[in-house]
C-alpha positions, -999 to +999 in steps of 0.1 A: -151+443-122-187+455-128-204+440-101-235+435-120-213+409-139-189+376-129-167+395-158-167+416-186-158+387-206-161+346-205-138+328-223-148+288-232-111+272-240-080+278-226-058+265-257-038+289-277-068+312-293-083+315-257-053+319-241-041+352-267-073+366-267-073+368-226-039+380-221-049+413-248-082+416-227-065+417-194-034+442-210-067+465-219-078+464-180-108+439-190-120+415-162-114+376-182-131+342-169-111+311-189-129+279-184-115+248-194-130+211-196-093+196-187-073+198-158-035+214-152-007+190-157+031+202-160+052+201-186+078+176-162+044+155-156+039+150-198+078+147-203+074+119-175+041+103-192+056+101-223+092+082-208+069+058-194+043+054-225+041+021-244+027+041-269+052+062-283+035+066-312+001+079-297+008+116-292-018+119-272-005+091-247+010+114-222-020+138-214-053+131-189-079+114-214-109+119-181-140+106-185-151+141-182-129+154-205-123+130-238-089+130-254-099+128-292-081+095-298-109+079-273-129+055-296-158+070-277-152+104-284-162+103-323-187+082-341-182+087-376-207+076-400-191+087-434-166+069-454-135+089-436-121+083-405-122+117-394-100+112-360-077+142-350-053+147-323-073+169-304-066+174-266-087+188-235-059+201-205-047+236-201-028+252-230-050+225-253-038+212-282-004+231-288+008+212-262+023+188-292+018+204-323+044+207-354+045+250-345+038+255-379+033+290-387+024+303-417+005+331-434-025+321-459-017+344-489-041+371-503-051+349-539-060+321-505-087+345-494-104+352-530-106+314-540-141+318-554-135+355-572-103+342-591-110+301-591-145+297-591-144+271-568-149+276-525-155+306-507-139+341-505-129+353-471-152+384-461-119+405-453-083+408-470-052+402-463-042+437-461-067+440-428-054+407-410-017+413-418-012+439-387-026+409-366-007+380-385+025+403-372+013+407-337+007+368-332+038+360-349+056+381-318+028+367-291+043+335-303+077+338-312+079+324-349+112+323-369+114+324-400+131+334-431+119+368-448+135+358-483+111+332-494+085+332-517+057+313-501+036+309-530+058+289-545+065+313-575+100+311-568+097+353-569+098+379-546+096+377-509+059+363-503+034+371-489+037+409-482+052+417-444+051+449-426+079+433-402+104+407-402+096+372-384+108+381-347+139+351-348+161+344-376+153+306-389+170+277-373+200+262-388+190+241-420+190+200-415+211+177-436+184+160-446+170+193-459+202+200-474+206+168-494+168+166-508+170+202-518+202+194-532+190+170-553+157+176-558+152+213-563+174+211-598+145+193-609+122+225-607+108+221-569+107+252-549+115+241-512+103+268-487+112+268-451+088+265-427+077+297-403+076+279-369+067+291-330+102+279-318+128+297-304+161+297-322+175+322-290+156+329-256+125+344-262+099+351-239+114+333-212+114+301-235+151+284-239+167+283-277+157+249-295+181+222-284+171+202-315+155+169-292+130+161-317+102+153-290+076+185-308+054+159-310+044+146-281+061+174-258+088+199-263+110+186-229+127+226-226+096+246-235+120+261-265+086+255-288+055+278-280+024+260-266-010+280-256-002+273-216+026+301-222-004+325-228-024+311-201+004+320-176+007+356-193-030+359-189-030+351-150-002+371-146-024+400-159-055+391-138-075+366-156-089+336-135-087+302-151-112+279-138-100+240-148-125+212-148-152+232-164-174+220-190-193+242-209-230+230-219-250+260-221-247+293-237-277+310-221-299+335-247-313+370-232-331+404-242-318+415-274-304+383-287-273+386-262-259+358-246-263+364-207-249+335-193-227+301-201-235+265-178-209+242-166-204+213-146-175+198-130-166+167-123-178+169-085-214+170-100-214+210-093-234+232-114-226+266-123-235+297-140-215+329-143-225+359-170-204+386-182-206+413-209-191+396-237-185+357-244-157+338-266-159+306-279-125+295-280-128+257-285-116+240-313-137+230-347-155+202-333-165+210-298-171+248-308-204+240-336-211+214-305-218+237-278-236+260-300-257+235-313-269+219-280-274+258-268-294+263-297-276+296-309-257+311-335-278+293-363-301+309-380-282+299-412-281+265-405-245+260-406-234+252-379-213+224-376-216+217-414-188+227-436-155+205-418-130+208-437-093+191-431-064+194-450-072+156-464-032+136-469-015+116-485+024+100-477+050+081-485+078+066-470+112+056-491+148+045-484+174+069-499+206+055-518+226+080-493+224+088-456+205+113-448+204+115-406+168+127-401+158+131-365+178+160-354+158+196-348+123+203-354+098+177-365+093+198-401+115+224-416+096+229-444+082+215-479+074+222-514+058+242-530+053+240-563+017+237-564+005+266-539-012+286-558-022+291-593-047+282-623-049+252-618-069+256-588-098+262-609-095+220-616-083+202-585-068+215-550-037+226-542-008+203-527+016+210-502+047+184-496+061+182-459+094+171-453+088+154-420+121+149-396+109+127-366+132+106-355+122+071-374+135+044-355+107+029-339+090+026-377+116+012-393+125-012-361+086-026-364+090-029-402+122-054-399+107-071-367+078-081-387+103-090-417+120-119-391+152-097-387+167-097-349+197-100-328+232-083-343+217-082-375+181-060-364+211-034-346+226-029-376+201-026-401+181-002-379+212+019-384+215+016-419+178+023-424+170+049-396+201+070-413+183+067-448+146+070-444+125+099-457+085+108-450+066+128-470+039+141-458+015+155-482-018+179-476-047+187-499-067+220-504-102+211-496-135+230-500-161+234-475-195+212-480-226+214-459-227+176-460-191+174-437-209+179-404-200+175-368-234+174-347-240+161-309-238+128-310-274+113-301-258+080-286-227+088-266-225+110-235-197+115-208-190+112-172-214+143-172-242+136-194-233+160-223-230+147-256-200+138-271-196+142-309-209+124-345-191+137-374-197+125-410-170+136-434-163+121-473-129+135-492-144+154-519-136+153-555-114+187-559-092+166-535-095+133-553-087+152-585-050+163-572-041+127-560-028+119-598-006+148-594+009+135-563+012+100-570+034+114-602+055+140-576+064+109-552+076+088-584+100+116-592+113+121-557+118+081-550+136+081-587+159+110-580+168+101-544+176+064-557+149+052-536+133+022-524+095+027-514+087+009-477+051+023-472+032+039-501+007+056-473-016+072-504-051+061-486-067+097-472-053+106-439-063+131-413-039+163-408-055+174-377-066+206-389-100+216-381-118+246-402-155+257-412-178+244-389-189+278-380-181+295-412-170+328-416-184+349-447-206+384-458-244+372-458-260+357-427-277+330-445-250+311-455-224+316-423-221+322-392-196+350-381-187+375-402-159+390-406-148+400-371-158+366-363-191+379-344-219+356-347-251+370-373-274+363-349-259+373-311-237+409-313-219+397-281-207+366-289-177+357-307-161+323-321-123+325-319-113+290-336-100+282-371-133+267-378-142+300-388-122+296-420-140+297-453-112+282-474-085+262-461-048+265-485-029+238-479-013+257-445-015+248-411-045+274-399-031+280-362-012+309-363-043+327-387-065+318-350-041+338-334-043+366-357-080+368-356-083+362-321-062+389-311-083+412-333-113+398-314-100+407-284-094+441-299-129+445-312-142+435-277-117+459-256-130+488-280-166+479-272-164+475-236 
């Protein structure tokens, strides 16, 4: 380590962006600093939270919600002042939010990246696939995704799709029965199911255990079979980096040149501290990441920080099949459909992605005949008869960044340590709104051809917990604020690895794209060093 330094790099966020982006520093001989707000909690401690929960259906009921460190289901955390309830299931521990994510991995494809040049609508990404794919294939093996190399993820029903340079590391799991029967039935009808890429392990991998199909993704994976970023934080102190937990960031400090010099934290014993290094990542996710900068004053000469949240804005349903169907077993999602991915009409409304979701249902459809009067023998069996027939769609939307979807410091909430929490205004915009027609028309078809009876038509706008464009990637410094190696315009040492860099969202989960561009981050950074 230079001595002039604390390291060669500072890392703000341990989650799974952080976490990758140290462990390629430290295999490149790079002295890494990791500070995260959270604390460290094992996985038998969240196993053991979530046994004892009342709230089963609060994923984010097992983890530390501290004073100092806000869970984002803490009706403190957010004040929202738009029309939405922008609330997602954001967490602050080591490893972050991956802790009890769906794993979803998939690739945006290249016609996602040029939305504006072949739509006219949203941004164009300032790089191509062609440059990101190497990385999408190194965070697919960082994380262990399986997958099947046959499908055409567009939706086309063509060729294999997007382009690969490698297969997926792990053949896909076995397929679900309740995959089986809806594609059975429904796919005659002209919809393309596509399984889902996912960051669990259908054999040992990495020292993770194959999936023993317990359902509990979401709130924690009991075996460790499904990746979450505290896999990378152990690699990473196994190659030298130093995690320091209970570490707020509140100040990234400006020097000679435009470089940052420094970041401020405080802990929770009321201790202040400063450390410096050569190079600095912001590795927080899409609301606390335009935060920090914004109470640093940095990085926004455009003005866009924190403006531009996007979410992939949902919609779902909930029917009873005229057949059993035994959802419940095996990952959370398998996959969806995909009919409308990609093509013209993206030029009119957004595209749609339908999510078959496979949680085990029983504490839904319990609560829904509780509240009907049903108990005793009769609530037993009926619970059986339901549980074994229910199906959730989950549907996301497309949506296109606007300046007016902001996340800013909140000027009336602070925590335990007198930094700002956050104020976020968000409204579902009309490329979104125009698509609901098409959905509302999809869910008829799939309730008529599964004989079904609707229990919850959930079409209000719901959150999907994915957080993008609050510090916009793009070409021209006035409108964004990293380019295309996600290095901020206005500091050449500073770097933003989250997926709020994304300048149009798809309709896929953005997670395992952080990866990929943080591990070219990391890259950029070794290279420079």
């Amino acid at each position: 380590m230079n001595t002039q330094f604390d390291a060669d790099v500072i890392i703000i966020g341990s989650g799974i962006l952080g976490s990758n982006a140290a462990y390629e520093l430290a295999k490149q001989h790079k002295s890494v600093i990791i500070l995260e707000a959270g604390e460290r909690i094992p996985r038998w401690k969240i196993v053991e939270n979530f046994r004892n929960s009342s709230k089963k259906s609060n994923y984010n009921s097992p983890y530390p919600n501290e004073p100092w460190a806000h869970q984002s289901y803490d009706e403190q955390y957010i004040e929202n002042t738009g029309s939405f309830d922008f609330r997602p299931g954001m967490l602050k521990l080591a490893g972050g939010t991956t802790w009890h994510w769906a794993a979803c991995c998939w690739r945006y494809l290249p016609n996602d990246m040029k939305l504006n040049t072949l739509y006219g609508v949203g941004r164009d990404w300032p790089l191509e696939y062609d440059e990101l794919e190497p990385y999408y294939v190194r965070a697919e093996e960082a994380l262990g995704v399986c997958g099947n190399d046959q499908d055409d993820q567009s939706g086309q029903d063509g060729v294999p799709f997007p382009p690969r340079s490698k297969p997926y590391p792990m053949p896909p799991e076995g397929t679900t029965y309740l995959f089986q029967r809806l594609k059975d039935k429904i796919a005659p009808e002209g919809y393309h199911f596509i399984h889902e890429p996912n960051a669990r392990a259908t054999q040992p991998y990495d020292g993770r255990p194959a999936c023993s199909g317990n359902n509990n993704c979401m709130p924690v994976c009991p075996i460790g079979a499904m990746y979450s970023g505290i896999a990378h934080v152990e690699h990473a102190e196994a190659a030298g980096v130093k995690l320091v937990t209970d570490a707020t960031a509140y100040k990234l400090e400006k020097g000679a040149d435009n470089k940052i010099v420094a970041v401020h934290y405080r802990t929770s014993k009321d201790i202040e501290v400063r450390l410096t290094a050569k190079y600095f990542i912001v590795a927080t996710h899409g609301l606390e990441t335009p935060k920090l900068l914004l109470l640093s004053d940095v990085a926004n000469s455009s003005d866009q920080v924190g403006r531009n949240l996007m979410d992939h804005t949902g919609m779902g349903l909930q029917f009873l099949a005229d057949e059993p169907l035994w959802p419940g077993r095996g990952s959370v999602e398998q996959g969806g459909i995909f009919n409308w991915r990609d093509g013209e009409f993206r030029t009119r409304h957004a595209a749609i992605k339908h999510a078959i979701s496979n949680n085990v249902p029983n504490m839904s459809v319990a609560q829904r005949l509780i509240a009907q009067g049903i108990v005793g023998k009769q609530l037993d069996q009926q619970i059986r008869h339901d549980a074994a027939r229910w199906v959730d769609i989950s549907t996301v939307f497309e949506t296109l960044p606007n300046p007016t979807n902001t996340v800013r410091p909140s000027t009336t909430r602070k925590d335990a340590l007198g930094i700002p929490m956050l104020t976020v205004h968000y409204e579902v915009g009309d490329y979104v709104k125009a698509a609901r027609d098409v959905v509302v028309q999809d869910y008829q078809k799939f309730v008529q051809i599964m004989g079904g009876t609707v229990v919850e038509d959930n079409t209000g706008w719901q959150n999907r917990d994915h957080l993008m464009g609050t510090v916009i990637m793009g070409n021209n410094s006035a409108d964004s604020v990293v380019n295309h190696e996600c290095r901020t315009y206005d500091h050449p040492n500073l770097f933003l690895a989250t997926t709020g860099v994304i300048p149009a969202a798809g309709v896929i989960n953005p997670t395992l794209t952080g990866v990929a561009l943080s591990i070219r981050i990391a890259d950029i950074i070794a290279r420079e060093i």
